[in-house]
C-alpha positions in Angstrom: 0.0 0.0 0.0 2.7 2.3 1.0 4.3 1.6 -2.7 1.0 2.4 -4.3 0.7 5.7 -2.4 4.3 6.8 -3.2 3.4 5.8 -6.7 0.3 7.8 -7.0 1.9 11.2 -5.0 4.8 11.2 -7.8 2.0 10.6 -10.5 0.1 13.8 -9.6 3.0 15.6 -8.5 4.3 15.4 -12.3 0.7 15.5 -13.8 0.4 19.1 -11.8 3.8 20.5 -12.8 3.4 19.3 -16.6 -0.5 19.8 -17.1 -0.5 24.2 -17.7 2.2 23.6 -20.5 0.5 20.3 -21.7 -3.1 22.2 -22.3 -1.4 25.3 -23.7 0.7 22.8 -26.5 -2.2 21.1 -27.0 -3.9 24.1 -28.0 -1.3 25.6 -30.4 -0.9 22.6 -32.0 -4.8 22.7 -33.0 -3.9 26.5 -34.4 -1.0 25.1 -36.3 -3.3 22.3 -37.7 -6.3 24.4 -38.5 -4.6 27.6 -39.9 -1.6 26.3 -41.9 -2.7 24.9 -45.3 -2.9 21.5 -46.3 -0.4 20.5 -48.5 1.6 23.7 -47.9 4.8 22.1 -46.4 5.5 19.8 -49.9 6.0 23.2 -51.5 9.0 23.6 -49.8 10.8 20.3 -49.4 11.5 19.2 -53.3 15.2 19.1 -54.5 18.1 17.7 -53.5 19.4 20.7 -51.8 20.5 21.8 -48.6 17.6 24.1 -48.3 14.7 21.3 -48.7 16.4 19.9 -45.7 16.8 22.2 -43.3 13.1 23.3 -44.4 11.9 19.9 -43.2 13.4 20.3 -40.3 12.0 23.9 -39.2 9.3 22.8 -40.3 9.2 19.1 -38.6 10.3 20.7 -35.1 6.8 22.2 -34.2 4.7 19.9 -35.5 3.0 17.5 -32.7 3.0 14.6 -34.7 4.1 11.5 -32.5 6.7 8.9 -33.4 3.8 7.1 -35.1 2.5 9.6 -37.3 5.0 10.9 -38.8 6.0 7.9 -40.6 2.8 8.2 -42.9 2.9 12.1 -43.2 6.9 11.7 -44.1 6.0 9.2 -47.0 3.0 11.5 -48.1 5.5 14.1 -48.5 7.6 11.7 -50.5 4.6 11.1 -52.6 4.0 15.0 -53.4 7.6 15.7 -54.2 10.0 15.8 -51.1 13.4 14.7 -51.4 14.5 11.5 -49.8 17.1 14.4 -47.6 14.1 16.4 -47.0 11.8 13.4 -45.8 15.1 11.5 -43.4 15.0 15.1 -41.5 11.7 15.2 -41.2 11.4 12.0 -39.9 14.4 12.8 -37.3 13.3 16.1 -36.4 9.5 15.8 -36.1 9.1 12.9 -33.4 11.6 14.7 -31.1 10.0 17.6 -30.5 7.1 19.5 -30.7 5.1 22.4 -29.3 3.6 20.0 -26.6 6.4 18.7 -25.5 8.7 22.0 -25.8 6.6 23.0 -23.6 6.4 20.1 -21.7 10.3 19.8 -21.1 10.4 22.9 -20.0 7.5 23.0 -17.3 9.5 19.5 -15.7 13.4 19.9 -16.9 13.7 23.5 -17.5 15.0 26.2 -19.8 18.1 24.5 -20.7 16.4 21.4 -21.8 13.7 23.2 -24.1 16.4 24.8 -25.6 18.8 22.1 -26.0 16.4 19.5 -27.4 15.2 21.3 -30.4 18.3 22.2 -31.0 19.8 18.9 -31.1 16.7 18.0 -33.0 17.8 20.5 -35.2 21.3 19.8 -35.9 20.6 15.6 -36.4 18.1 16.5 -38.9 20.4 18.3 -40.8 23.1 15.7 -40.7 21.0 12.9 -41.9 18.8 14.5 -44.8 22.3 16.1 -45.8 24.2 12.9 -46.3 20.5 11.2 -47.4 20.9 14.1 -50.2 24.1 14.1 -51.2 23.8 10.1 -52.4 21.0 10.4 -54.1 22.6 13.6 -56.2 23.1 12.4 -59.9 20.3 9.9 -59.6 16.8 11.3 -60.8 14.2 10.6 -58.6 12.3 9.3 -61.9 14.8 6.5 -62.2 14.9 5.6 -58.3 11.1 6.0 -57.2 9.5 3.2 -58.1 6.3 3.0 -56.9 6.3 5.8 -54.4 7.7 8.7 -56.9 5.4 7.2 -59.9 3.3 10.4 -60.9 4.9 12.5 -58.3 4.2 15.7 -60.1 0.2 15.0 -60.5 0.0 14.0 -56.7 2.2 17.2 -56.3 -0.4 19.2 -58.4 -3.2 17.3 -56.4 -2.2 18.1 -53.0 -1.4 22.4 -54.2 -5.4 22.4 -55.0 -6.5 20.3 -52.1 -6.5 23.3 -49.7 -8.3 25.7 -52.5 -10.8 22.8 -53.4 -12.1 22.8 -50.2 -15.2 24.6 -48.7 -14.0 27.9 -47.2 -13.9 28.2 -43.0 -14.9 30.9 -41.1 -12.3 32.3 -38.6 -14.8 30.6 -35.8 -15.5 27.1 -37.6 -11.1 27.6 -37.6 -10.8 27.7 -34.2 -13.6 24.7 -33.6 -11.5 23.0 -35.4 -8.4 23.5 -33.8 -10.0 22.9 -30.2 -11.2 19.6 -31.7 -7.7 18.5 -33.2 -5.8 19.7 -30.4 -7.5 18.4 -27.6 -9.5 15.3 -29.1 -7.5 14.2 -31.8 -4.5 14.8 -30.1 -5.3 13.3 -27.1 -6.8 10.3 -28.6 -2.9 9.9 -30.7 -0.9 10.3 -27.8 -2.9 10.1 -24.1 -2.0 6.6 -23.9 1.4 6.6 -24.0 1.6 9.9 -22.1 -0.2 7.7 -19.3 2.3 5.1 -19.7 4.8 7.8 -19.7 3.1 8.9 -15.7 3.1 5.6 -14.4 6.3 4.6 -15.5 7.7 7.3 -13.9 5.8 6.9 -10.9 6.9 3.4 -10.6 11.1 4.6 -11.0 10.4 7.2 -8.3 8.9 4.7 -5.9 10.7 1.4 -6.5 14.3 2.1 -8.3 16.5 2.9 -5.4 18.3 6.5 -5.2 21.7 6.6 -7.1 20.6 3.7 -9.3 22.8 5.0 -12.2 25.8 5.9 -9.9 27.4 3.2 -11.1 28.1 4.8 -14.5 29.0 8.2 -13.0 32.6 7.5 -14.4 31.5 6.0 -17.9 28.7 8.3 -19.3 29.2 6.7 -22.3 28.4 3.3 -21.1 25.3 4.7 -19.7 24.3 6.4 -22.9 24.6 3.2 -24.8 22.6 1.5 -21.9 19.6 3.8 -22.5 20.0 3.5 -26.6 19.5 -0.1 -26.5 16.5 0.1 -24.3 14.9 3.6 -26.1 15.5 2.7 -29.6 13.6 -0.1 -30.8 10.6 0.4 -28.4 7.9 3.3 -29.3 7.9 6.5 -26.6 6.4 9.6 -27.7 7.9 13.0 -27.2 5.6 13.6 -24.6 5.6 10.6 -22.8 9.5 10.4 -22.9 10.0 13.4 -20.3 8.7 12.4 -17.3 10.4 9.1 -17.2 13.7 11.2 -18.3 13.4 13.2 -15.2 12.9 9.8 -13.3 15.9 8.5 -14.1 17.7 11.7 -13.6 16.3 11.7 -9.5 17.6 8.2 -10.0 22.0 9.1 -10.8 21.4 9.3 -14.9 23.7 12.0 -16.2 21.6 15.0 -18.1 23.5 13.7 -21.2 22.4 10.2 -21.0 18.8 11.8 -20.1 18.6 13.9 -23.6 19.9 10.5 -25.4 16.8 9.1 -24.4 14.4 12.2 -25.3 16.5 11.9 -28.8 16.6 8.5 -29.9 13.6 7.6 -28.5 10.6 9.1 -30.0 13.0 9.5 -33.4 13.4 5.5 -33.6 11.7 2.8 -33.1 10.9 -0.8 -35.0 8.0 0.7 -36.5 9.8 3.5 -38.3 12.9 1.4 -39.3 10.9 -1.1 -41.0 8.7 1.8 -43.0 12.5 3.4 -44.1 13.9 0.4 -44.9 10.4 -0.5 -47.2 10.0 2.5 -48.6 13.3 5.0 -48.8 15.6 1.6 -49.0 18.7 0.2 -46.7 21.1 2.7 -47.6 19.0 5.7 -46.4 18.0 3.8 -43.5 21.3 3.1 -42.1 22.2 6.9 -42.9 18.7 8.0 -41.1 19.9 5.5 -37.8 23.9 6.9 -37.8 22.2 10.2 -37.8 20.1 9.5 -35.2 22.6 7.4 -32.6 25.7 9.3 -33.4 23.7 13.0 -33.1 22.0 12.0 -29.9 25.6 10.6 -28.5 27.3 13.9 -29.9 25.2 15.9 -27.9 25.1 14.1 -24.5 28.6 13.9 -24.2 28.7 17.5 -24.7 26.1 18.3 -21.9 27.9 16.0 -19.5 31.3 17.3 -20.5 31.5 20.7 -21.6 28.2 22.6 -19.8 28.1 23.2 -16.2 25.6 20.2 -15.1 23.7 22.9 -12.4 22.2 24.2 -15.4 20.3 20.8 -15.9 19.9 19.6 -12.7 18.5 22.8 -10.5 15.4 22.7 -12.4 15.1 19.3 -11.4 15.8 19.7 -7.8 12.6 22.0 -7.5 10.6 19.7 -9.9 11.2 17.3 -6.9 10.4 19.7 -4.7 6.9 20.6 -6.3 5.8 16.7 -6.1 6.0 17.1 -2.2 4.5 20.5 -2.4 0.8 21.2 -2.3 -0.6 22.5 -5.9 -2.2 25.4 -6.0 -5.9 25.7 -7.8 -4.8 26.5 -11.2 -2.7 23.7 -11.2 -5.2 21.6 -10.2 -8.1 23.1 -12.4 -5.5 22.1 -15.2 -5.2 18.7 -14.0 -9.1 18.0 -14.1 -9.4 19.4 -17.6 -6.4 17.2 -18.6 -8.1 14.0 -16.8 -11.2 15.0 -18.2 -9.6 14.6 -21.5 -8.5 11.4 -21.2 -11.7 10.4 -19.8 -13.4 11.6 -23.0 -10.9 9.6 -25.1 -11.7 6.4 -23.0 -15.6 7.0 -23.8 -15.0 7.3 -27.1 -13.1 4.0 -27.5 -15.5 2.0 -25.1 -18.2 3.6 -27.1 -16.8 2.7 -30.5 -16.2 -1.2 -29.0 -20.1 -1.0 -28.2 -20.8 -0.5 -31.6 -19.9 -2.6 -35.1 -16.5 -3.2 -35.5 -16.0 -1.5 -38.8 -17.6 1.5 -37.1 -21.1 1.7 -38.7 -24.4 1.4 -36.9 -26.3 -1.7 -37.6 -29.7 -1.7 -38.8 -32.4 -4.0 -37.9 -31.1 -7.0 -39.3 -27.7 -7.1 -37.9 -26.2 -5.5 -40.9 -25.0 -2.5 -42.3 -24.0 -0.3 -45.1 -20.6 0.0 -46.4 -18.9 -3.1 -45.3 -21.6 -6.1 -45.4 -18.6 -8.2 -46.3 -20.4 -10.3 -49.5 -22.8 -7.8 -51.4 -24.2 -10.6 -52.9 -25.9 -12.5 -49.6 -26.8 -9.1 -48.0 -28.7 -7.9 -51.2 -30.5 -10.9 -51.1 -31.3 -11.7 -47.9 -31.8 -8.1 -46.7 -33.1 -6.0 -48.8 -36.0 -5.0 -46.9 -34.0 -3.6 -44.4 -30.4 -2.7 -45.6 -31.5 -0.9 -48.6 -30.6 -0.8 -52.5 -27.3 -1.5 -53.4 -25.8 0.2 -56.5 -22.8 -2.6 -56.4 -24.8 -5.6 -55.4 -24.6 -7.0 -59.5 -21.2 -5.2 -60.1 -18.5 -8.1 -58.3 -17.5 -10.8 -60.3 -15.9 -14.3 -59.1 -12.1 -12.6 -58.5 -13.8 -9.3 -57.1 -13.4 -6.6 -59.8 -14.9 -3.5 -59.6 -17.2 -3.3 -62.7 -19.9 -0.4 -61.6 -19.5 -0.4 -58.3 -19.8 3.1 -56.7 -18.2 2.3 -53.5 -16.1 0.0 -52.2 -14.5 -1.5 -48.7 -10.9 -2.1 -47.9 -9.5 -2.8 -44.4 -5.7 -0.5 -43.8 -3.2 -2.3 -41.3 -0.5 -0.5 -39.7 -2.4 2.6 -38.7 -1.9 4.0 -34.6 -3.1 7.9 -34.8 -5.8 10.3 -36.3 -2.1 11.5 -38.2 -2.6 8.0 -40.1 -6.0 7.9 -41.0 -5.7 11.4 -42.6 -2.5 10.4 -44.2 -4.0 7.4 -45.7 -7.6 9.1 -46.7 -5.2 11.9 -48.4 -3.6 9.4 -50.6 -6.4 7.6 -51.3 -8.7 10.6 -52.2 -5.3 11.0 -54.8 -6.9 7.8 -56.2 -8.2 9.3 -60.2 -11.9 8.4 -60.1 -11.9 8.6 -56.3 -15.0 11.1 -55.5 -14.9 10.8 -51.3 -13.3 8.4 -48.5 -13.8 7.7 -45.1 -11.6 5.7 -42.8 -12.3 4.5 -39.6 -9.4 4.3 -37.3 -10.2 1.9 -34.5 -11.0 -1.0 -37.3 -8.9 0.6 -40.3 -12.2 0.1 -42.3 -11.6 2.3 -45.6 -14.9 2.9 -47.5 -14.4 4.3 -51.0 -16.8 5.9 -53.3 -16.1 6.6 -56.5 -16.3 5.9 -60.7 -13.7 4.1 -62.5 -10.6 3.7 -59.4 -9.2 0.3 -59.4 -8.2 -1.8 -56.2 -4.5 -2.0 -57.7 -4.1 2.2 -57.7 -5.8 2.1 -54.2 -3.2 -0.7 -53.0 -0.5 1.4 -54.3 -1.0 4.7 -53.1 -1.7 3.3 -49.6 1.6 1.0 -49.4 3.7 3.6 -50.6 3.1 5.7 -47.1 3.8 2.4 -45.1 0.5 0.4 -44.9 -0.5 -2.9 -45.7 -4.1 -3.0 -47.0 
């Protein structure tokens, strides 16, 4: 019992430093989401230059996408014209950081920290996309695409007159929509692991006795390489990352073993070294790793060796401090709304297990529209209930499309709202394609249209990762 109190006091006590910064990141990521034009970053990331790079990675280092959802929005941008050097520093600068967590570090590990990390995010991004760039120079991207570059230019053209196609928003239906993305959609992408991130933290500053990592305290480098092989191939968010950082810095780990794990972490995991080694090929992906582990090394050794370490530690020492401290109310009032928020996002999932599993509400005879599996038996045995359907004579004996308006495919791979847009994007690409709508929990896909074919669907949706 004693454990389980200790436990749940460190919990809050991070929950009530972190929440403020948390709500306020939350929020300006929903700004950045609903007031930056679709399709607007592509513009900027073609060419093998220097430029396109360090573009991606300005551009990558606000962005809250987690270490999931980048890898689909990275090979969308491949798709529209990005470099293979602009997309490797986008997918090392993006998961690092982001406005959340900026914000984040510096409400737990102070000024130095926010600074650093970006910075570091910065400089890795660079390195990698650089190198990524200067092998594929001489090559055109014609020659070397395959199936992912194939009619780059039209996608490219597609995604310019996505934002112009669509319906014009008022400055208030703007904001809605950034509330919504910022604290729904965000919070359904990464609450979880920021939850794991609490209690696994909790559970270091309970159990793990003081001065665990003392033993290293003449070998940082040891230490470092300790925390790559446990932080690299399993998934952490940017978020989630921090407070079990600052655990293990209570604990004897050296800030510069600390900012190894907030690098390498969210920036690599098995997930994203399987989707670079699929789609941008081995050679990049051992470039995109070295970047990665050798950046993240760089720059802890340099903390530990060159800064004073007060300037990463003090912060931390009152960060203690406040867990034993009583919160005051706006602390607190942050806290509920943050709880409240992941309460919502539990609602919605228990809800969306209550219902049909491809997400669609049944009617009276068990079935539904969209996804009855065989058109054929639910034509005939329900058509006083489910409705006419346009495609029931249109499938063949091998499934082709023939006159079918719309059609049901089920996407694998997908974690995060970031996904299911990335893969309705590419999909909606799709020439005869008319409108798309993907359901995360079950990866249902339902596709209406005239004339698309299941091959072009299978192609645009495995070139950004997916199996389908």
């Amino acid at each position: 019992m004693e454990y389980f109190l200790n436990v749940l006091t460190a919990v809050l006590g991070i929950i009530n430093e972190m929440s403020p910064y948390l709500l306020l990141g939350f929020f300006l990521a929903g700004v950045m989401h609903a007031f930056i034009p679709d399709g607007w970053y592509a513009k900027y990331l073609s060419g093998n230059s220097f430029r396109s790079v360090l573009n991606a990675a300005l551009f990558g280092i606000p962005l809250p996408l987690c270490s999931c959802g980048v890898i689909p929005t990275a090979m969308s941008l491949r798709r529209e014209g990005a470099s293979k050097g602009a997309v490797v520093s986008f997918l090392i600068a993006t998961p690092q950081t982001g406005v959340d967590s900026i914000f984040a570090t510096y409400s737990l590990m102070g000024l130095p920290f926010a600074v650093v990390r970006p910075i570091a995010a910065l400089f890795t991004a660079l390195i990698g996309g650089t190198f990524v760039n200067w092998g594929e120079k001489g090559a055109s991207l014609s020659e070397k695409g395959s199936v992912r570059v194939k009619g780059e230019t039209a996608s490219q053209h597609d995604a310019a007159k996505k934002w112009s196609e669509q319906p014009h928003l008022s400055f208030g239906q703007r904001c809605v929509e950034a509330i919504k993305f910022g604290f729904v959609e965000m919070m359904e992408d990464i609450g979880k692991w920021l939850v794991v991130g609490l209690i696994v933290a909790g559970l270091i500053t309970a159990l793990v006795p003081d001065e665990f990592f003392a033993v290293f305290k003449d070998n940082t480098l040891l230490s470092m390489l300790l925390v790559l092989c446990i932080s690299v191939p399993m998934y952490i968010c940017a978020t989630g990352s921090i407070p079990i950082a600052v655990a293990l810095m209570m604990k004897g780990l050296t800030p510069g073993a600390a900012l190894v794990m907030l690098m390498a972490g969210p920036a690599c995991n098995v997930a994203s070294i399987l989707v670079v080694n699929k789609v941008l090929g081995k050679k990049t992906l051992m470039l995109y790793l070295a970047a990665i582990v050798g950046g993240s090394i760089l720059f802890g050794v340099g903390i530990d060796h060159l800064l004073p370490r007060e300037w990463f530690t003090n912060h931390l020492l009152s960060t203690h401090a406040c867990c034993h401290d009583v919160a005051g109310w706006f602390e607190w009032t942050c806290t509920a709304v943050l709880v409240l928020l992941l309460l919502n996002v539990l609602r919605m999932r228990l809800m969306h297990k209550s219902a049909c599993h491809c997400g669609h509400e049944h009617c009276s005879c068990g079935s539904h529209h969209g996804c009855c599996g065989s058109h054929e038996d639910c034509c005939s045995t329900h058509d006083d209930c489910c409705g006419p359907h346009d495609c029931c004579d249109s499938f063949d004996s091998q499934g082709s499309k023939g006159d079918c308006s719309t059609r049901t495919y089920t996407i694998h791979g997908m974690s995060c709202n970031h996904c299911r847009a990335n893969a309705e994007k590419v999909i909606r690409s799709v020439q005869g394609v008319e409108s798309v709508s993907v359901d995360l929990q079950s990866g249902i896909a339902t596709v209406t249209g005239d004339g698309f074919s299941d091959d072009a669907v299978k192609e645009v949706v495995e070139s950004i990762g997916f199996t389908i």
